[in-house]
N, C-alpha and C positions, 0 to 999 in steps of 0.2 A: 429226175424230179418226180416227186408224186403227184398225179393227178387230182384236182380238187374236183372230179366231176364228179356225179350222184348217180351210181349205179343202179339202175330197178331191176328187181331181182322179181320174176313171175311170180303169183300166189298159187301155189301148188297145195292141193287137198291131201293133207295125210290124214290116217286113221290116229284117233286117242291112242291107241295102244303103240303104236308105233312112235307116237310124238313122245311121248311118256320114257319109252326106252331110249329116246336119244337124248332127252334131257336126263334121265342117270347118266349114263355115261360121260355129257359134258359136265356134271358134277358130282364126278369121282364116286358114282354108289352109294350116294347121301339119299336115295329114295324121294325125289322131289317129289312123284306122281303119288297121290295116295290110292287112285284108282287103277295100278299098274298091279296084276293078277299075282297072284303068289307063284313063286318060280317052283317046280317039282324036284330043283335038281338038291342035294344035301349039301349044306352051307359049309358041314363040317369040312366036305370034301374040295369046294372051294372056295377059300378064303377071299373075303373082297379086300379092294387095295386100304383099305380106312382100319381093318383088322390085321393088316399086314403094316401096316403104319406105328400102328400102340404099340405095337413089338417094340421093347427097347432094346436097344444095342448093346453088345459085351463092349464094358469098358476097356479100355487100352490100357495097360497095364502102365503107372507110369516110372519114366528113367530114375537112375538114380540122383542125375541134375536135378532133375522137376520138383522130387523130396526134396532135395537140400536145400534149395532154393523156395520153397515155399516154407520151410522150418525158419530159415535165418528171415523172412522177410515176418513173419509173426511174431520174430521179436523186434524187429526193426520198427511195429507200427507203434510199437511200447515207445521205443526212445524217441521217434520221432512222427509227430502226430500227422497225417496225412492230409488233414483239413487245413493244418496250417505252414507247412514244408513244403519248398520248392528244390527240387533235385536236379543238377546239371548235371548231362552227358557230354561227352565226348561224340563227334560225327565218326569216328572209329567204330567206339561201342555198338553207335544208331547201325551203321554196317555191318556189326559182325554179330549182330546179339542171336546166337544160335539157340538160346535155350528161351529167348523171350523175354529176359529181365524189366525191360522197359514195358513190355505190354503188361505183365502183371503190376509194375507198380501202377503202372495208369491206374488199372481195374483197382486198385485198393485206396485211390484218391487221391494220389500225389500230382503235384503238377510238373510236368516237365521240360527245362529248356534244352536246347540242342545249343553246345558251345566249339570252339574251333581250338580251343586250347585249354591247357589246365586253370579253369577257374569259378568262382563260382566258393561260396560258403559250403555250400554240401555236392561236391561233385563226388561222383560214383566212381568208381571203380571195383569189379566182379573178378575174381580170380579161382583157378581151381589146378590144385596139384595132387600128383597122386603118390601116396604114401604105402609104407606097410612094406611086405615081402611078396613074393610070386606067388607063397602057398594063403597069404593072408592080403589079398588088395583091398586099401582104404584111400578115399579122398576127400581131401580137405577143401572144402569152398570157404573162400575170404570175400565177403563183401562189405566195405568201405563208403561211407557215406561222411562226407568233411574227414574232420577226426575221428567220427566214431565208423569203430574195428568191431565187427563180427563174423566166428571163426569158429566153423566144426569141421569132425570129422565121419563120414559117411562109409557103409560098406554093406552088399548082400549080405544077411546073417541067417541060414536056416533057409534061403528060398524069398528070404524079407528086408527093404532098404532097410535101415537106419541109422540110428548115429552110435558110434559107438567111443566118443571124447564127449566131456563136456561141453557148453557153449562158452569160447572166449568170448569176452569183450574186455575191447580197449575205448578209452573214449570219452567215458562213463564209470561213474561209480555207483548207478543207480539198479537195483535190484528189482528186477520183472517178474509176472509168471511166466514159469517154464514148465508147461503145461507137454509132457513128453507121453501123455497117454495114449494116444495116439499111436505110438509104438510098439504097443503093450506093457504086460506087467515086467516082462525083463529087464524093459529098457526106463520105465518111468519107477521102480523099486532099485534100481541101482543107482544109489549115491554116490558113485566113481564115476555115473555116465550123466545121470539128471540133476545137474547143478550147471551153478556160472563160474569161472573162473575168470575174475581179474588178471589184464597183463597190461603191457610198456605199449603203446601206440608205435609200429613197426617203422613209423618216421622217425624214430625218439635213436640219435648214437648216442649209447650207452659208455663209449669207451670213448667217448671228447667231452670236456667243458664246452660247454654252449659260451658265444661270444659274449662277454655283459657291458653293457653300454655306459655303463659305469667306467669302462677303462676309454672313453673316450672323453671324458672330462676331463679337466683344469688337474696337477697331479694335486693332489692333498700334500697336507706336512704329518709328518708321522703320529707328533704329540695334539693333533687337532680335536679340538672343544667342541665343534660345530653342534649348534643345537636343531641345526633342521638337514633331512634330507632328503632323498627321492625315492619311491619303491620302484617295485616290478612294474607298477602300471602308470608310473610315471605319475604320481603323485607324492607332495610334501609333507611328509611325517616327521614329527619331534624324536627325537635320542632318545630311547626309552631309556638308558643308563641315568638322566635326569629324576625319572621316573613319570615322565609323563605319559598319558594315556590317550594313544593314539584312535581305539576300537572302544574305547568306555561305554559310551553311548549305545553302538549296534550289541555289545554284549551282555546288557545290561537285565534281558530278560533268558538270557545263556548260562546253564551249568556247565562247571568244567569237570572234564570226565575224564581226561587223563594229559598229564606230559611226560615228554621222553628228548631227550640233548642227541642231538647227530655232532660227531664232534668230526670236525676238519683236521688236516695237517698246517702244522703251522707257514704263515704265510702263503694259504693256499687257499683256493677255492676252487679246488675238487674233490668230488663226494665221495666214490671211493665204492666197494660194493659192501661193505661192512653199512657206511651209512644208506646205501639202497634199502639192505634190509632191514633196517629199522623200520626206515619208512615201511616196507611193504607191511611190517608186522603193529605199527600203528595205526594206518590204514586198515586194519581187522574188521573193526568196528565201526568205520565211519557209515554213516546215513547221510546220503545225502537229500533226505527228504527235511531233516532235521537238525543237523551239525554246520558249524562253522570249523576253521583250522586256522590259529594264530602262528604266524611266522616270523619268530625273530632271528634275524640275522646277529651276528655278537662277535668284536675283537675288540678287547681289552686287556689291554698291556701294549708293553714296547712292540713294534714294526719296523720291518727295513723298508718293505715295499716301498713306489713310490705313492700308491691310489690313499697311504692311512689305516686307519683305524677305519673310517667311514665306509671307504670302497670297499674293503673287505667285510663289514659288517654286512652292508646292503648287496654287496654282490653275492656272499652265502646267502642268504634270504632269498636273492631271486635265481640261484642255483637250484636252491631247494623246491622254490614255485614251480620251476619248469617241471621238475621233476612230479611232481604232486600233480601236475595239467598233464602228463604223458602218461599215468595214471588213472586218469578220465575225472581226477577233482576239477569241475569248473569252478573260472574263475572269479566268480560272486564269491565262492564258497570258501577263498583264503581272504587275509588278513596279514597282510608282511609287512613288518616291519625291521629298525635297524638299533640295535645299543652299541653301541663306540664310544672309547677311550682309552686314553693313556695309561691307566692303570685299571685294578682287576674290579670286577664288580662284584665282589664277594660269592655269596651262596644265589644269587637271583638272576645271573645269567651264567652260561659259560662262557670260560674265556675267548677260545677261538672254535666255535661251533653255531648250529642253528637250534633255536628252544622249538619245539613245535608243540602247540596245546588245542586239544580237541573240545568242543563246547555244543555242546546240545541243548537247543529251546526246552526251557521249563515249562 
């Protein structure tokens, strides 16, 4: 235990000059004494520790993680604003995060939970693989936030990190700057390297129809009338085959800028990679600062199925949504609906396919 007693300490006579140099020394060479004699010896020759301080230090050269991970996180403050995102980790992650991921996003203002399991709207996940040849080594860091996918690829070039793929993103359809000057002129003048490339959200199988909850309904009759049904989001929309106008209202200050029919095989609802690539090449042009995307689902004529005319209409329609949401169109951004009937509906829908039409604010 520390003693609380009061030491007295004798008053011993020093000289000025002697007191003077014991107060520089207790503070570090700052010159407390103004009446402390000028020293003869040359300053040049020795440096006080205050001029050995301002020296700054040779930066550390940094990894190629450190780059990649601070490229992808400058776009990531684009997609998702840091003042207002809350990002779950895994207690895995909080353990193994060797390159620091969580402490940079702190410093860039995100708030963070620590979760015990997959969950969580925007939980993280950081990955990195390495690509290329023996004589050419490149790697790719994925970092994953919810849905949204972003994905380069990184390699010494010349003595110098950088990226040398585009930036994927999945997730999003929304177009950032991608401010690659930083690289130099090599890397921020090559249009093969500085741009975004849209892809499928890496959760997205491409080679299975997604279950549609449409086939757990009541079965339909094949010739059914039905004037109301359910979309993707679980809301009641009219039979556009009637011609009712399901979006009239939200479109009403919307040009339409183009359409294009994904046609189905018949009595199916699966897309197919023919209809993939429609979409990807309709998808061209979408803004999502600016655009909406109407989805009509459509079978019209005879059916063997059991689900109808109905189920089929609206299950193409939310085949096609999902596809558009793996994509990175969020889901404000569509508009599905369904036309069913027994017979054809002329020139304004197809018969067994999805209409899709793009509309941009006037």
């Amino acid at each position: 235990m520390i003693s609380s007693a009061i030491f007295s300490i004798p008053s011993i006579s020093i000289p000025k000059p002697v007191r003077c140099t014991l107060l520089a020394a207790v503070f570090l060479g700052l010159n407390a004494c103004a009446s402390t004699p000028t020293s003869s010896v040359d300053a040049r020759s020795t440096p006080s520790l205050l001029s050995e301080t301002a020296i700054p230090a040779k930066p550390t050269p940094r990894t190629l993680d450190e780059v990649a991970l601070d490229d992808l996180l400058q776009a990531l403050v684009q997609y998702r604003n840091p003042i207002t995102t809350t990002l779950q980790a895994s207690l895995t992650m909080a353990n193994d995060d060797k390159i620091g991921l969580l402490d940079q996003l702190a410093k860039r203002g995100y708030g963070l939970q620590l979760v015990d399991a997959d969950q969580g709207a925007n939980l993280l996940n950081h990955s990195t693989n390495p690509t290329g040849t023996a004589g050419s080594v490149t790697t790719k860091h994925t970092l994953q936030v919810g849905r949204l996918e972003l994905a380069r690829e990184y390699a010494t070039v010349n003595g110098k990190i950088r990226p040398v793929g585009p930036l994927s993103v999945a997730g999003s359809r929304r177009r950032i700057a991608l401010d690659d000057s930083r690289f130099g002129d090599a890397v921020a003048n090559d249009r093969l390297i500085s741009r975004i490339a849209f892809s499928i959200a890496s959760d997205v199988e491409q080679g299975e129809t997604p279950r549609i909850s449409l086939l757990q309904l009541p079965l339909a009759t094949s010739d059914s009338n039905n004037v109301i049904g359910t979309n993707a989001s679980g809301l009641e929309v009219s039979n556009a085959f009637f011609g009712d106008d399901n979006f009239g209202s939200i479109l009403d200050e919307y040009e339409k800028l183009e359409s294009v029919s994904v046609i189905f095989p018949n009595d199916s609802m699966r897309l197919g990679n023919i209809g993939r690539l429609k979409i990807d090449v309709f998808l061209g042009e979408f803004d999502e600062d600016s655009d909406l995307i109407r989805v009509v689902g459509c079978s019209n004529g005879k059916t063997n199925v059991a689900i109808g005319n109905e189920g089929l209409a609206l299950g193409r329609a939310e085949r096609v949504t999902q596809e558009l949401l793996a994509r990175g169109v969020t889901r404000e951004h569509i508009l599905d609906e369904g036309c069913w009937a027994p017979t054809s509906a002329g020139d304004r829908f197809p018969s067994r396919g999805v209409l899709l039409e793009m509309y941009r604010e006037s």
